[in-house]
C-alpha positions in Angstrom: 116.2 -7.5 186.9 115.4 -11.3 186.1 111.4 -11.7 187.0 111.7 -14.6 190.0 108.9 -17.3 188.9 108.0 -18.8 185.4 104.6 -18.5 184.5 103.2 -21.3 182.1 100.5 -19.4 180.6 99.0 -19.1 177.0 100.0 -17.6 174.0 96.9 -16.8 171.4 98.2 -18.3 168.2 98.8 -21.4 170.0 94.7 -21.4 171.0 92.8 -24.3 169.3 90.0 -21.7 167.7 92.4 -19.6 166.8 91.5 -19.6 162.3 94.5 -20.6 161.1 94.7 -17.9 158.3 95.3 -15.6 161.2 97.9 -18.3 163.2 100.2 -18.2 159.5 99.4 -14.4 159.3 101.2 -14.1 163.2 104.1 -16.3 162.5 104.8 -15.1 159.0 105.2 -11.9 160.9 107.1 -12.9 164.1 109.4 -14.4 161.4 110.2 -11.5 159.7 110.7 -9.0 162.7 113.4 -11.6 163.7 115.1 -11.6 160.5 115.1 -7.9 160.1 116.0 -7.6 163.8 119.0 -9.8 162.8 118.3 -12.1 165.8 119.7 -15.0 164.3 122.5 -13.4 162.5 123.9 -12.4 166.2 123.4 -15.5 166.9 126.6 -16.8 164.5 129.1 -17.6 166.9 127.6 -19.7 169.4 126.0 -21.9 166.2 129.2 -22.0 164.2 130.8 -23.3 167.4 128.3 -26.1 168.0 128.0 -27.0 164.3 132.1 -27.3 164.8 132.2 -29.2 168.0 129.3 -31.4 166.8 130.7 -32.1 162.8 127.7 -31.2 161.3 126.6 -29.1 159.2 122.8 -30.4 158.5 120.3 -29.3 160.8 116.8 -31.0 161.5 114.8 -28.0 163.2 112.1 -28.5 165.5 108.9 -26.5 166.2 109.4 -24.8 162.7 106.1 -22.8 163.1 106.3 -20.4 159.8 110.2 -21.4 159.2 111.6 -17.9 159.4 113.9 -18.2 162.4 115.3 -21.7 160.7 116.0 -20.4 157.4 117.4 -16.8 158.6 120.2 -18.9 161.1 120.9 -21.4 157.5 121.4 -18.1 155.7 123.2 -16.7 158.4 125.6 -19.9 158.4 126.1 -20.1 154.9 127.1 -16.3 154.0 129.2 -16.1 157.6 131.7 -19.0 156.2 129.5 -22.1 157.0 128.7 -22.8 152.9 128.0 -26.1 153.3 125.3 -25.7 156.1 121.8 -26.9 155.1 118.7 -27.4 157.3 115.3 -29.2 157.4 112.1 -27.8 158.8 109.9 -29.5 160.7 106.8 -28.9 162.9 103.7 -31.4 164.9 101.3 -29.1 162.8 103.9 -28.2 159.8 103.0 -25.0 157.7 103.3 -27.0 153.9 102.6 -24.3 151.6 104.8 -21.9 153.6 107.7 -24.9 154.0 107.5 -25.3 149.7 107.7 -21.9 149.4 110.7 -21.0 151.6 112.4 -24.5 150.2 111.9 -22.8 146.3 113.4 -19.7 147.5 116.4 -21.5 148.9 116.7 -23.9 146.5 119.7 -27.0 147.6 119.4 -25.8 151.7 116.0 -25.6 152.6 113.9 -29.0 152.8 111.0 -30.0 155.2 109.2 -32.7 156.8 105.7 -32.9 155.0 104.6 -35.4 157.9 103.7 -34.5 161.7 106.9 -34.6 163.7 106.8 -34.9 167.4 110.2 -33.4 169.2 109.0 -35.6 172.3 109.1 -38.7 170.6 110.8 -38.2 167.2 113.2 -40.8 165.0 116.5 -40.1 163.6 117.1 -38.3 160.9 120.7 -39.6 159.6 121.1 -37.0 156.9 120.2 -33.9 159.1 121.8 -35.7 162.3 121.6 -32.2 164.9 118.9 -30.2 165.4 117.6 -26.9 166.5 115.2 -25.6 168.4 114.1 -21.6 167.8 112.0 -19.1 169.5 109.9 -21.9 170.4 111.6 -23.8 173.6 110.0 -21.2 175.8 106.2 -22.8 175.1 106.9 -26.1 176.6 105.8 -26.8 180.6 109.3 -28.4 182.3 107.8 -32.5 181.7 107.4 -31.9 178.0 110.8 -29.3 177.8 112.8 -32.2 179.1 111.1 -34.9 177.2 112.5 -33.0 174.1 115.6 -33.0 175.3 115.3 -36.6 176.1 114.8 -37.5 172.8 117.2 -35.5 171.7 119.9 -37.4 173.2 118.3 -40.6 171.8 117.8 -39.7 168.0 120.6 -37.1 167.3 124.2 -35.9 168.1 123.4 -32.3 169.4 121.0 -29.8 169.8 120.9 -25.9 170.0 118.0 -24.5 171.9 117.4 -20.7 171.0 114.7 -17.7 172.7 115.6 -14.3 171.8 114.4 -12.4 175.0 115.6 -12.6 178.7 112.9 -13.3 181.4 113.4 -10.0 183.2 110.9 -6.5 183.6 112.7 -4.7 180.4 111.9 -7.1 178.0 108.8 -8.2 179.2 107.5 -4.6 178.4 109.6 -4.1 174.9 108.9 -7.2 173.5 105.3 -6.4 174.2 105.3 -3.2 173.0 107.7 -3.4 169.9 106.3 -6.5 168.4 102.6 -4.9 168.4 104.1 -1.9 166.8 106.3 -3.7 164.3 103.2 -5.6 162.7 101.6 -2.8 161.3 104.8 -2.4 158.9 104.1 -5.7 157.5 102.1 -5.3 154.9 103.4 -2.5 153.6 107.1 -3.3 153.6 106.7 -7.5 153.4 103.4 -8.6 152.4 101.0 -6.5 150.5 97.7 -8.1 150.3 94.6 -7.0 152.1 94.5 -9.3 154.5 97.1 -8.6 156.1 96.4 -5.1 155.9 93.0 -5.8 157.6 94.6 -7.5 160.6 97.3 -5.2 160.9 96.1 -1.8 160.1 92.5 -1.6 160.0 91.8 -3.9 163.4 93.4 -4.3 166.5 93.7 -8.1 165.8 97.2 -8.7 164.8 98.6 -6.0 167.4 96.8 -7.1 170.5 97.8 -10.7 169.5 101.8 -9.7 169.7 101.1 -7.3 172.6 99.8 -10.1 174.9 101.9 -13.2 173.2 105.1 -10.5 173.6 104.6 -10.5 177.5 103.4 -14.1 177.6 106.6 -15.6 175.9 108.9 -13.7 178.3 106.7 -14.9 181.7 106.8 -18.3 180.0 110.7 -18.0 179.7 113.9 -19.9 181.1 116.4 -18.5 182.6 119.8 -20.0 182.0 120.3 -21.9 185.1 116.8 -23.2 184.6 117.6 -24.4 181.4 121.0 -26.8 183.0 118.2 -28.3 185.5 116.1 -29.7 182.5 118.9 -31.4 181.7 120.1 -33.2 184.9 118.7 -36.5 183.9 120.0 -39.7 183.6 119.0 -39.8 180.1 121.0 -36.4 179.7 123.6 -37.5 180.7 125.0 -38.6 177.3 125.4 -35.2 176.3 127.8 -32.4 177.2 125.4 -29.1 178.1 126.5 -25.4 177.8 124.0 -22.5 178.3 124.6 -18.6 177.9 123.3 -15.3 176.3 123.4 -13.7 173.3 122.9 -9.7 172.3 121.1 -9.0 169.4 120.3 -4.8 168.6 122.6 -4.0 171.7 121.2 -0.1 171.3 118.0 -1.5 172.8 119.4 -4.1 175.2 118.0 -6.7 174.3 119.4 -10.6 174.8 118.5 -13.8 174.1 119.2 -17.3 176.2 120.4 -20.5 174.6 121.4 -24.1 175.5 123.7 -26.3 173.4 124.1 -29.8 174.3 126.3 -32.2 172.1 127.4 -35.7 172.7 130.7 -36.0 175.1 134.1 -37.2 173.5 
């Protein structure tokens, strides 16, 4: 049952005080439950369809945060039939050592922005002309949420807005719940250092931090038809808009929502 009202509040890695050791430590993480979770991978058809309709096959990513979600869909692409497919990360507060270090480990499709980029008031980038927008719309109050999508009518040729959970009462309790418990496994299966193993195993740090942030990012949420109302602008106009779900681990019933706007024939 969808939960009625969106609620705009907080996530903790987003806080200001937050060290950012322990913001990289959360994303790095966040990243790869998704991966593993094969979120993105599930995700193939409605991409490869936009990347299709759109002519594209560069994509400028927005929001980038620890560039997991951005590099698992470019992976996905490129071993699903999409070799050519290539993307750019990017982010207001970008992750540099994390960016160089995915970009080495997927050497030829895997670039990033070094500067601060601004999805509210970007440029065009001609060589990655469409972008994305992963795991991340969901943070943005309605004003700035349609101010991205603004700009992206202005300064590129489609976008594909992706959150892997549904605002309803199952997943705001199993995202909760299963991201906390998923971070312990991290540094023994991903990341073996001993921080990590501090925050994850030996304090409640890293576990509260998914616990609340689970429940937060499904209050904070759009639901599909909420997602076509951002885009009833004049500005939006421009673009052709198509929203929908996605299943990803179907066992557990879980679903994410997307919108996909390109620019009309």
């Amino acid at each position: 049952m969808t939960i009625a009202e969106r609620i705009d509040t907080f996530e903790s890695h987003e806080l200001a005080w937050m060290p950012d050791r322990l913001k990289v430590l959360f994303r790095e993480i966040l990243s790869w439950q998704q991966d593993t979770g094969g979120v993105y991978r599930a995700a193939l058809p409605v991409v490869r369809e936009w990347l299709q309709t759109t002519n594209a096959n560069a994509i400028l990513d927005l929001c980038s945060g620890a560039g997991g979600p951005g590099v698992s869909l470019v992976n996905a692409l490129r071993t699903g039939g999409f070799s050519a497919a290539k993307i750019k990360l990017t982010d207001l507060y970008p992750a540099i050592d994390v960016y160089r270090k995915l970009a080495a480990e997927n050497t030829g499709y895997v670039a990033y922005e070094t500067q601060s980029f601004d999805a509210t008031q970007s440029r065009r980038d001609t060589a990655f002309p469409v972008r994305t927008l992963l795991s991340a719309f969901h943070h943005f109050s309605p004003a700035l949420a349609r101010k991205i999508l603004e700009d992206a009518v202005e300064n590129s040729d489609g976008i594909c807005i992706m959150d892997p959970f549904h605002r309803d009462w199952w997943h705001l309790g199993a995202v909760g719940f299963g991201t906390a418990l998923g971070s312990s496994l991290f540094p023994i299966i991903r990341q073996r250092t001993a921080f990590a193993f501090a925050m994850c195993n030996l304090t409640p740090i890293i576990s509260a931090m998914f616990f609340w942030d689970g429940i937060a990012s499904v209050l904070r949420g759009y639901t599909e038809d909420e997602l076509l109302s951002l885009t009833r602008t004049p500005r939006c106009a421009a673009f052709e808009w198509h929203t929908g779900i996605w299943d990803y681990l179907p066992g557990l019933g879980l679903k994410g929502v997307y919108l996909i706007g390109h620019r009309r024939k």
